[in-house]
C-alpha positions as a Markdown table, in Angstrom:
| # | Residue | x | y | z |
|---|---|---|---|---|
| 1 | Unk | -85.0 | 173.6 | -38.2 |
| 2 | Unk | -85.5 | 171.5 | -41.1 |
| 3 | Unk | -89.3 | 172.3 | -42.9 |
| 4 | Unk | -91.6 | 169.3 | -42.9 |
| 5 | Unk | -92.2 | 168.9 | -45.9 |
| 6 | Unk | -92.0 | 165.4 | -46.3 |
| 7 | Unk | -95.1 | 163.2 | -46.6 |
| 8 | Unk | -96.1 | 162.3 | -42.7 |
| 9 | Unk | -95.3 | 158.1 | -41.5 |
| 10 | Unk | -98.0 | 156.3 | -42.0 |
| 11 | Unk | -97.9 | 155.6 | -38.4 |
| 12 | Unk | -100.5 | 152.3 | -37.9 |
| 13 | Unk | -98.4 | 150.7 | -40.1 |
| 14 | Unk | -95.5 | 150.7 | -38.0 |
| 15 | Unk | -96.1 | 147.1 | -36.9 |
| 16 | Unk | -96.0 | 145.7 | -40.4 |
| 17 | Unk | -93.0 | 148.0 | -41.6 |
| 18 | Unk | -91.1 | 146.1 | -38.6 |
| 19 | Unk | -92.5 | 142.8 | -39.5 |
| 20 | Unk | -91.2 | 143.1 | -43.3 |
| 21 | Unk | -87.7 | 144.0 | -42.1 |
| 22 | Unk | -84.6 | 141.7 | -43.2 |
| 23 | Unk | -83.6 | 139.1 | -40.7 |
| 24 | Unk | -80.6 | 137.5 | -42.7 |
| 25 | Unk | -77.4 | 139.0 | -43.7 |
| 26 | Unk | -77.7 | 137.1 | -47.5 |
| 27 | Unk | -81.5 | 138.7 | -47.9 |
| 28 | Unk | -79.8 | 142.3 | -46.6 |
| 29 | Unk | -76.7 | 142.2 | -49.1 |
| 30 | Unk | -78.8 | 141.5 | -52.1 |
| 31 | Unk | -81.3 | 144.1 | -51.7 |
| 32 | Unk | -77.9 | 146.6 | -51.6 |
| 33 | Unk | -76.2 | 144.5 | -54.8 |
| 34 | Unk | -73.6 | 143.0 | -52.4 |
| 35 | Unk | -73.7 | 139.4 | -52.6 |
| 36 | Unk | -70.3 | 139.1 | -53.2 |
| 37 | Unk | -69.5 | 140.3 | -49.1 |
| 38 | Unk | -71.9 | 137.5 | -47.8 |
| 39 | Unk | -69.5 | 134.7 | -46.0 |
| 40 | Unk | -70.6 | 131.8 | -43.9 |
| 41 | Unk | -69.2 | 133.2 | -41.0 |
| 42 | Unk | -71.8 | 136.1 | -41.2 |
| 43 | Unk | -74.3 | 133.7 | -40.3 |
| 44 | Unk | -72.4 | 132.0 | -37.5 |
| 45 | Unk | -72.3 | 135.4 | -36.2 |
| 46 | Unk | -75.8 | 135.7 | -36.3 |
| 47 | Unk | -76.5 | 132.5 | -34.6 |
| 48 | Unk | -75.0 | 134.1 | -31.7 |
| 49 | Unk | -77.1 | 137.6 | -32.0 |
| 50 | Unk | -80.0 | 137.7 | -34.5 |
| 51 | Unk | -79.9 | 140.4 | -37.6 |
| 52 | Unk | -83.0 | 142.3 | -37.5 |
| 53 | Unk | -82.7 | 145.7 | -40.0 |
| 54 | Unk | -85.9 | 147.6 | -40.9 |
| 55 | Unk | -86.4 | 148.3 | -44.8 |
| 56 | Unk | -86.7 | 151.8 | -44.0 |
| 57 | Unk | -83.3 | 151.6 | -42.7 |
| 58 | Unk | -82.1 | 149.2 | -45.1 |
| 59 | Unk | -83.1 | 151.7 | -47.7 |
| 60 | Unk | -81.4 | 155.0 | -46.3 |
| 61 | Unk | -77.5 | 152.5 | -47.0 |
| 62 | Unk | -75.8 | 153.2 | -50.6 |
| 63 | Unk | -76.1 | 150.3 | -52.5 |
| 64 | Unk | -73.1 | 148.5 | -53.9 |
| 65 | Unk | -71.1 | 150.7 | -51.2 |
| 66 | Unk | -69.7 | 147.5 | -49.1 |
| 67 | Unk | -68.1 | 150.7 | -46.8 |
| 68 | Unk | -71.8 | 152.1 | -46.0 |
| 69 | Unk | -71.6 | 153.3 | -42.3 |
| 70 | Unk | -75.3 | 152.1 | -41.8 |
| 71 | Unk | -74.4 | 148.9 | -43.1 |
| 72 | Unk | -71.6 | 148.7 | -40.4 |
| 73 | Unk | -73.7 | 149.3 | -38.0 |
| 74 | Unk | -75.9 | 146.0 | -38.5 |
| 75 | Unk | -74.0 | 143.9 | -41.2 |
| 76 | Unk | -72.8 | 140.5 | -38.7 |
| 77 | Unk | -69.0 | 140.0 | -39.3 |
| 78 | Unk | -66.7 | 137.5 | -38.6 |
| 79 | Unk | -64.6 | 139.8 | -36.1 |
| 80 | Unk | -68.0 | 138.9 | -33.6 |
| 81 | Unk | -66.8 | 135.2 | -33.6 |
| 82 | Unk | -63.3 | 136.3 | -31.6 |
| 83 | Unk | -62.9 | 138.5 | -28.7 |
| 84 | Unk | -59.9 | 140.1 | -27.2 |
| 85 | Unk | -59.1 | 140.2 | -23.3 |
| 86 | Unk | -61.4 | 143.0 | -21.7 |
| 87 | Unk | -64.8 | 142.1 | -23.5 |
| 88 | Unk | -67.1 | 140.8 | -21.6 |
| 89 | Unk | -71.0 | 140.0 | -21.5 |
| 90 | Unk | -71.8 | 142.5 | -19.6 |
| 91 | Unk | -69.6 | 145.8 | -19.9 |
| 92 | Unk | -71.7 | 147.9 | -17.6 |
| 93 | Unk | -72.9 | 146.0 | -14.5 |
| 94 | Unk | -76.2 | 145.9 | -15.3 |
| 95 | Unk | -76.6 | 142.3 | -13.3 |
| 96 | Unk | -75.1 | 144.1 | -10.3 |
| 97 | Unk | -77.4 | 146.7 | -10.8 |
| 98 | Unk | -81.0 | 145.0 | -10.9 |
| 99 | Unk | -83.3 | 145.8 | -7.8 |
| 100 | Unk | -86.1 | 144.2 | -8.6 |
| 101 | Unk | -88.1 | 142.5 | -11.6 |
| 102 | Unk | -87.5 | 144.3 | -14.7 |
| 103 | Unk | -85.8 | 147.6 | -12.7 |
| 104 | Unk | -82.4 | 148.6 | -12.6 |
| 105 | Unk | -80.7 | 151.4 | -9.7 |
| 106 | Unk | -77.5 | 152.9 | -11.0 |
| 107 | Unk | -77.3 | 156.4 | -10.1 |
| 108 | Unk | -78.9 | 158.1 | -7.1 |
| 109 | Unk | -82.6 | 159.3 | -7.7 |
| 110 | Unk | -82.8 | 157.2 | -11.1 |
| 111 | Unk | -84.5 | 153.8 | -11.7 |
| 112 | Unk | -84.1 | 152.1 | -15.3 |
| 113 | Unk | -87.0 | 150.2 | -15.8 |
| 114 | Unk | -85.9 | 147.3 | -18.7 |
| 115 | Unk | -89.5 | 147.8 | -20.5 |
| 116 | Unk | -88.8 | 144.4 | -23.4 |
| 117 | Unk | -85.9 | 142.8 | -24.7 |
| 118 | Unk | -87.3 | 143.6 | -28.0 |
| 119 | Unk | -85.6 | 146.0 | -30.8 |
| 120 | Unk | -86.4 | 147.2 | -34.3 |
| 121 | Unk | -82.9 | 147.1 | -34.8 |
| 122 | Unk | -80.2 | 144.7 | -33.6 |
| 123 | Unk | -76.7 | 146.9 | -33.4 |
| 124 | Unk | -73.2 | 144.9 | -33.5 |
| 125 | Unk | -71.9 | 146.7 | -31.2 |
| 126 | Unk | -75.1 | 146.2 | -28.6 |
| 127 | Unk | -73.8 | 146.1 | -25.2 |
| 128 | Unk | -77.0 | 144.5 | -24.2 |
| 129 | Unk | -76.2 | 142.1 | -27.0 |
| 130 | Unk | -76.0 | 139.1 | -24.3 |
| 131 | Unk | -78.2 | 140.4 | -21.3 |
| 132 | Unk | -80.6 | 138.2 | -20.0 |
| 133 | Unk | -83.8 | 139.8 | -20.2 |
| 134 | Unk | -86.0 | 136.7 | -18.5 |
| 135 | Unk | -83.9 | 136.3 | -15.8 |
| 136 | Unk | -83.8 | 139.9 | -15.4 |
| 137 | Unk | -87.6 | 139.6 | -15.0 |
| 138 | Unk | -89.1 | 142.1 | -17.4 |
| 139 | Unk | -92.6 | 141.7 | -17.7 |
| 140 | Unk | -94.7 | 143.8 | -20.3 |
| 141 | Unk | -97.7 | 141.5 | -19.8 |
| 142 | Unk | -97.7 | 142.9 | -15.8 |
| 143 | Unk | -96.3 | 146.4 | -14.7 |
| 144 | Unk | -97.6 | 145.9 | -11.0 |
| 145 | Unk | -94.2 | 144.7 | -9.7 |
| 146 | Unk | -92.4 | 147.1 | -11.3 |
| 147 | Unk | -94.3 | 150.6 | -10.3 |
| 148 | Unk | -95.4 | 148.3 | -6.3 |
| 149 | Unk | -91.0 | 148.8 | -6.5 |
| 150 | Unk | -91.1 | 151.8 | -7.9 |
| 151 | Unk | -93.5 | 153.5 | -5.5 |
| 152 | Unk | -91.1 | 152.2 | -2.7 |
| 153 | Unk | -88.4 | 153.3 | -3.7 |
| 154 | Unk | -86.8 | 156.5 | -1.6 |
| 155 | Unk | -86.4 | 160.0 | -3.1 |
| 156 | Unk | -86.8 | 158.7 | -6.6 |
| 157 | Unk | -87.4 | 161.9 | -9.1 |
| 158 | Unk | -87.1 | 160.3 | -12.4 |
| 159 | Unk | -87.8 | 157.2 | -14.1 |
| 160 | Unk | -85.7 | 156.2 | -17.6 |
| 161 | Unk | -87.8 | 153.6 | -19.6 |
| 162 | Unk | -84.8 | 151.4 | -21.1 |
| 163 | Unk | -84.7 | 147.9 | -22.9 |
| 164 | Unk | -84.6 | 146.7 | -25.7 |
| 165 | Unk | -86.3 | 149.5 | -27.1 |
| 166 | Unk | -89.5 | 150.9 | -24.9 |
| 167 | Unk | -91.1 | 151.9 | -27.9 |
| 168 | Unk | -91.3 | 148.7 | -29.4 |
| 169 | Unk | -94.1 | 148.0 | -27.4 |
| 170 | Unk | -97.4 | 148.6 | -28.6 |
| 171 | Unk | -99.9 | 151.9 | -27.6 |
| 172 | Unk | -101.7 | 149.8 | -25.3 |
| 173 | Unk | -99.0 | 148.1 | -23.1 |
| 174 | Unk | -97.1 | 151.3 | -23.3 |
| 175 | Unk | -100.0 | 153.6 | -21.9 |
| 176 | Unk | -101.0 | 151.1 | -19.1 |
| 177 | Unk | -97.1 | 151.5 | -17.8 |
| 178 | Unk | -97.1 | 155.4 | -18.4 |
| 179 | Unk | -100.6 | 155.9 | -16.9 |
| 180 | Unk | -99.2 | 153.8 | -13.4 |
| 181 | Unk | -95.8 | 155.7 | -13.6 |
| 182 | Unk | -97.8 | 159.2 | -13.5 |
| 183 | Unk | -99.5 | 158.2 | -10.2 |
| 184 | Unk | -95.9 | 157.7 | -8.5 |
| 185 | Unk | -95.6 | 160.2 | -5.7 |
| 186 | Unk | -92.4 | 162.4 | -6.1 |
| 187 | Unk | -91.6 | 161.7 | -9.5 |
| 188 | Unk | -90.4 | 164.5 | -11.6 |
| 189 | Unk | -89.3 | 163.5 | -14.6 |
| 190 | Unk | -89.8 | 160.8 | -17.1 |
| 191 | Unk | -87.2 | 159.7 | -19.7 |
| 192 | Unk | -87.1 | 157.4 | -22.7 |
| 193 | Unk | -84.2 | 155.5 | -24.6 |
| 194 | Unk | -85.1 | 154.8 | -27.6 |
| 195 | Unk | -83.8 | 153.8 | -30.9 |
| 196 | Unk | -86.9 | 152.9 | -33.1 |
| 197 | Unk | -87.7 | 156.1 | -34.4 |
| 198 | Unk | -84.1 | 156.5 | -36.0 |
| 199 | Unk | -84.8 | 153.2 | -37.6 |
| 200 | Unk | -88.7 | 153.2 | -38.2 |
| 201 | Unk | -90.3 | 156.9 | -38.2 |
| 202 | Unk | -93.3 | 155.3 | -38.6 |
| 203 | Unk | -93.6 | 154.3 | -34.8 |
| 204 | Unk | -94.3 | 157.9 | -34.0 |
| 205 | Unk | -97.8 | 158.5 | -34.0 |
| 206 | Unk | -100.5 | 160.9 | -32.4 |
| 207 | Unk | -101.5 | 158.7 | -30.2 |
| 208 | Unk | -98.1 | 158.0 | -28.5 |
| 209 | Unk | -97.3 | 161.6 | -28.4 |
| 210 | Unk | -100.7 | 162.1 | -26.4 |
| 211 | Unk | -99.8 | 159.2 | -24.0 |
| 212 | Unk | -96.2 | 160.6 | -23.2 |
| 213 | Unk | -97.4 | 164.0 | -22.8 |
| 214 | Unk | -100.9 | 163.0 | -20.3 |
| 215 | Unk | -98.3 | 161.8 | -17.6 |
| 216 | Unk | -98.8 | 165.7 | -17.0 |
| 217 | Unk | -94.7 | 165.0 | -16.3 |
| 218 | Unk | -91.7 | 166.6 | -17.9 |
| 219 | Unk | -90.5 | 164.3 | -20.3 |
| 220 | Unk | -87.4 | 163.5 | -22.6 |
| 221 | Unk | -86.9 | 161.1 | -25.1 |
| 222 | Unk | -83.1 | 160.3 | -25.6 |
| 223 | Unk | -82.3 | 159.4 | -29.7 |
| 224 | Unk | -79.5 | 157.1 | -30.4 |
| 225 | Unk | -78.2 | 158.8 | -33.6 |
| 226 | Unk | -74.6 | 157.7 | -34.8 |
| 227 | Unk | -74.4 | 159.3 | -38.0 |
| 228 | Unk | -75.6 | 161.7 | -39.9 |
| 229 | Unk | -77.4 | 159.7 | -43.3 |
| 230 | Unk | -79.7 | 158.6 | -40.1 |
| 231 | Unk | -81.2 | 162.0 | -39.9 |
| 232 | Unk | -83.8 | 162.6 | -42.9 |
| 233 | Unk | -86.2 | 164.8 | -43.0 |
| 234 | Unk | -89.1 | 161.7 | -42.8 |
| 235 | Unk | -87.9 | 161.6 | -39.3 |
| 236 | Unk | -87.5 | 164.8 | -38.6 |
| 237 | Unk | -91.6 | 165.2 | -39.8 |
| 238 | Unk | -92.1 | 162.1 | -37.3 |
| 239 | Unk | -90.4 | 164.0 | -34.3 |
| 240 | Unk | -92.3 | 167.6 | -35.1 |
| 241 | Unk | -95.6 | 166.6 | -32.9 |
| 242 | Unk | -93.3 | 165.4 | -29.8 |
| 243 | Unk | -91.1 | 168.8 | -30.0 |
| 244 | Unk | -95.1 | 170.4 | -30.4 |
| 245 | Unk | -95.9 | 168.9 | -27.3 |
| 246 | Unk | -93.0 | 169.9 | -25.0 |
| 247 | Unk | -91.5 | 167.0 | -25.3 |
| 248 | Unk | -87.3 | 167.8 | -25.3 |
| 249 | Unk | -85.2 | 165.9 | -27.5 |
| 250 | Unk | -81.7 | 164.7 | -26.7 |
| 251 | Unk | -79.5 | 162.4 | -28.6 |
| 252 | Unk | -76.4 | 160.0 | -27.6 |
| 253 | Unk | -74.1 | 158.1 | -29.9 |
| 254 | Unk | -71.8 | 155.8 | -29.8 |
| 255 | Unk | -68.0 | 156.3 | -31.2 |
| 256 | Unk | -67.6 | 153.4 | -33.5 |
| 257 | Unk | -64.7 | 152.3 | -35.5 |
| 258 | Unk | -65.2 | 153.4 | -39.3 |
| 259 | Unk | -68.9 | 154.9 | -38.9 |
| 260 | Unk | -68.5 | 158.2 | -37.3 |
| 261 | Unk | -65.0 | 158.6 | -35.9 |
| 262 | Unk | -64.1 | 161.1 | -38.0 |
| 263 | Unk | -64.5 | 165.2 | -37.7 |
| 264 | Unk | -66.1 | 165.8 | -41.0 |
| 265 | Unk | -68.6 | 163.0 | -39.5 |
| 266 | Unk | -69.1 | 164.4 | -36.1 |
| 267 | Unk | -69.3 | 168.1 | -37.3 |
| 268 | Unk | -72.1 | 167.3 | -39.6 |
| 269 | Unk | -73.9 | 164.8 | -37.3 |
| 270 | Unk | -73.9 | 167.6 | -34.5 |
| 271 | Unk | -75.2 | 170.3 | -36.7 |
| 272 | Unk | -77.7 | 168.5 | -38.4 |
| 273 | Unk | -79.0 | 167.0 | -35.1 |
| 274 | Unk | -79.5 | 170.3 | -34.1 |
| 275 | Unk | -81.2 | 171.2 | -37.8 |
| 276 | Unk | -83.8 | 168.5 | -36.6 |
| 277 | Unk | -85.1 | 170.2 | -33.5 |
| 278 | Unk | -82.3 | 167.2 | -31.6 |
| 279 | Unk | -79.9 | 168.8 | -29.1 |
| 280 | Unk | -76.1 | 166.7 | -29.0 |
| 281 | Unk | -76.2 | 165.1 | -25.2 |
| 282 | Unk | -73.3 | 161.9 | -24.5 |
| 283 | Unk | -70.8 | 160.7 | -27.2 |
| 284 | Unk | -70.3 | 157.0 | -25.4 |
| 285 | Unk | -66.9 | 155.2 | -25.8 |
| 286 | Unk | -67.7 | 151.9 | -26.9 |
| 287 | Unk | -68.9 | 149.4 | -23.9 |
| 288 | Unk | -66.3 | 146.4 | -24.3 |
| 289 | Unk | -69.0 | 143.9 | -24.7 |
| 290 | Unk | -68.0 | 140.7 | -26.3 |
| 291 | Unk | -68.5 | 140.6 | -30.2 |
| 292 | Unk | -67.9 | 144.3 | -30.8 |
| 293 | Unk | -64.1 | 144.7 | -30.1 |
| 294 | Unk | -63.3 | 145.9 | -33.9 |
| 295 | Unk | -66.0 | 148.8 | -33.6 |
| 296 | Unk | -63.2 | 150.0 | -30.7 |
| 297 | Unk | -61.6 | 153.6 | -31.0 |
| 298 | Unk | -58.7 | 154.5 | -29.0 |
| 299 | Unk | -58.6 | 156.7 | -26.2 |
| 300 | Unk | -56.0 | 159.3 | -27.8 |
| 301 | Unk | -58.0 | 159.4 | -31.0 |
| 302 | Unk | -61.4 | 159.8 | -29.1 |
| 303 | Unk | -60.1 | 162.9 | -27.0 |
| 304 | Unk | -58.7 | 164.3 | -30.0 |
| 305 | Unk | -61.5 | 164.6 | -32.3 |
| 306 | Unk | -63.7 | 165.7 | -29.5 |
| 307 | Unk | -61.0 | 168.3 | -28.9 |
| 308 | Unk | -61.1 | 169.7 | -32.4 |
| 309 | Unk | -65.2 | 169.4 | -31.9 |
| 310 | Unk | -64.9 | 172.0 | -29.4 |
| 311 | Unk | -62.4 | 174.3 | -31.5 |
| 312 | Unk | -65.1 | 173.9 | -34.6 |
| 313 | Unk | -68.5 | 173.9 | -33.0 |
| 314 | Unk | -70.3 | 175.6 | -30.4 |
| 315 | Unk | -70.1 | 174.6 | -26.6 |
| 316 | Unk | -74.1 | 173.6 | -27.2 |
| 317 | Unk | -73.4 | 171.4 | -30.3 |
| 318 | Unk | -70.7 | 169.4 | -28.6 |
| 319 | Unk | -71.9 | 166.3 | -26.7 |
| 320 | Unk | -70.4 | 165.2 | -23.4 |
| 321 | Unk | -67.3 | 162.1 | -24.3 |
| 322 | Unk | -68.0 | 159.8 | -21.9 |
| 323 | Unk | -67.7 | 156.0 | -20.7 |
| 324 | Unk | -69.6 | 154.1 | -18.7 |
| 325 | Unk | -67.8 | 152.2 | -15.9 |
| 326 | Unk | -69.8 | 149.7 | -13.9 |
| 327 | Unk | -70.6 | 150.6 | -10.1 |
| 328 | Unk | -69.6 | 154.1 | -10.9 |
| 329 | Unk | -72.0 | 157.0 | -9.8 |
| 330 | Unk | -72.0 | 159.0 | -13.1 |
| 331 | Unk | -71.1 | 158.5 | -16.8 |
| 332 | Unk | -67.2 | 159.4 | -16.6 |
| 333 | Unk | -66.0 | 161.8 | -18.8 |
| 334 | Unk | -62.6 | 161.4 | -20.6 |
């Protein structure tokens, strides 16, 4: 585990920190001395989906690296403005899949509740990237539609607070969702996807530990984590009161293109996830949603790499390769 020894976030702050984030690819490059990468089509891109890039996060990238796989991550490109047969704007059925305002049924015993459209971070390769979170009725202001569904809904045992990014809403809106979802009869398990504390470390504070763990429910909070420069030990201090409380940590990532589709990449990533108290839980094959085709890594070279994970790691450090294929039961595994 890696010692805390790192000064602790400065967690009411968090709101600010997000507020002072970059919002244009020009503002982004010249903080990192790359003004010579910024192109016009970088912006037309984001016309189409916002950049939004904490400074925290902004400040883990190398500058003058135009190769930085955080950068990649985030940085619009031109590639977004063209998309190849296949990519669509919405790769995993989540239209088919709404059941009510806000609530999404995909897999037997599961709801997905679609908390905010809102993220700290706004990921090229989002397959969300064109959902339509007002039509799909998500509501932060009113929870009553969601848990009145919720409560009817037969032999549900866990609830999985999507978005967006759940976190993203404040203490109080979060609690008054978290306080109705522990009242649900039968439930059994509560889990959150979130993002924000990979990006902003400053979101996790005592308070929001305390109102995950009074649900008096199991819960897990599911870390997207992609490569290893993500993991520092300012967020491994952030996450040390949730693994206090009993709070288990999983993580999923995404295989992208020239980020972490390497071995040396994954072999570190899956150790050091594990240094930070994080155990290794779905490696996704990309969702072909439209703007994120040249983040794409085969099939062949997927399987391998996860097959020489398996020869290098062990069987607890090696997450599940998987894709998601809409109406299907389960995530698939390759």
């Amino acid at each position: 585990m890696i010692p805390c020894s790192a000064p602790l976030p400065n967690h009411e702050a968090w709101q600010r920190h997000l507020a002072e984030g970059f919002r244009s690819a020009k503002a982004l490059l010249a903080h990192l001395g790359l003004e010579r990468l910024w192109t016009p089509a970088m912006e037309a891109a984001a016309r189409r989906f916002p950049l939004r890039v904490p400074r925290y996060y902004a400040d883990l990238m190398t500058p003058g690296d135009p190769d930085d796989p955080l950068l990649r991550q985030v940085l619009p490109d031109s590639a977004e403005l063209t998309s190849p047969p296949g990519y669509g704007t919405d790769p995993t059925g989540d239209s088919h899949a709404l059941a009510g305002p806000g609530l999404l049924h995909k897999y037997p015993q599961r709801a997905l509740v679609i908390t905010t459209g809102g993220c700290a971070v706004h990921c090229r390769y989002c397959f969300r990237r064109h959902f339509d979170y007002t039509a799909a009725g998500a509501r932060p202001a009113r929870w009553d539609p969601v848990l009145d569904a919720l409560a009817k809904t037969p032999d549900l045992e866990e609830v999985i607070l999507s978005g967006g990014d759940p976190l993203l809403l404040d203490d109080d809106r979060l609690g008054i969702l978290l306080e109705g979802l522990a009242t649900l009869p039968g439930l059994r398990r509560l889990r959150i996807h979130s993002r924000l504390p990979v990006v902003l470390p400053q979101r996790i504070g005592e308070r929001l530990v305390h109102l995950i763990a009074s649900t008096g429910l199991p819960a897990v909070l599911v870390l997207h984590v992609n490569h290893p420069a993500e993991l520092t030990e300012f967020l491994s201090c952030a996450l040390s009161s949730l693994r206090r409380a009993g709070i288990a940590l999983l993580n999923q990532a995404v295989l992208l293109r020239g980020v972490n589709d390497s071995l040396e990449t994954q072999l570190e990533l899956n150790k050091k996830l594990f240094e930070s108290g994080i155990l290794p839980y779905y490696l996704h094959q990309l969702d072909k949603v439209r703007g994120a085709a040249h983040f794409q890594v085969p099939d062949e070279h997927a399987k391998a790499l996860h097959a020489a994970m398996q020869q290098r790691l062990p069987g607890y450090l090696v997450p599940k390769l998987v894709r998601e294929i809409p109406g299907a039961s389960c995530k698939r595994p390759l």
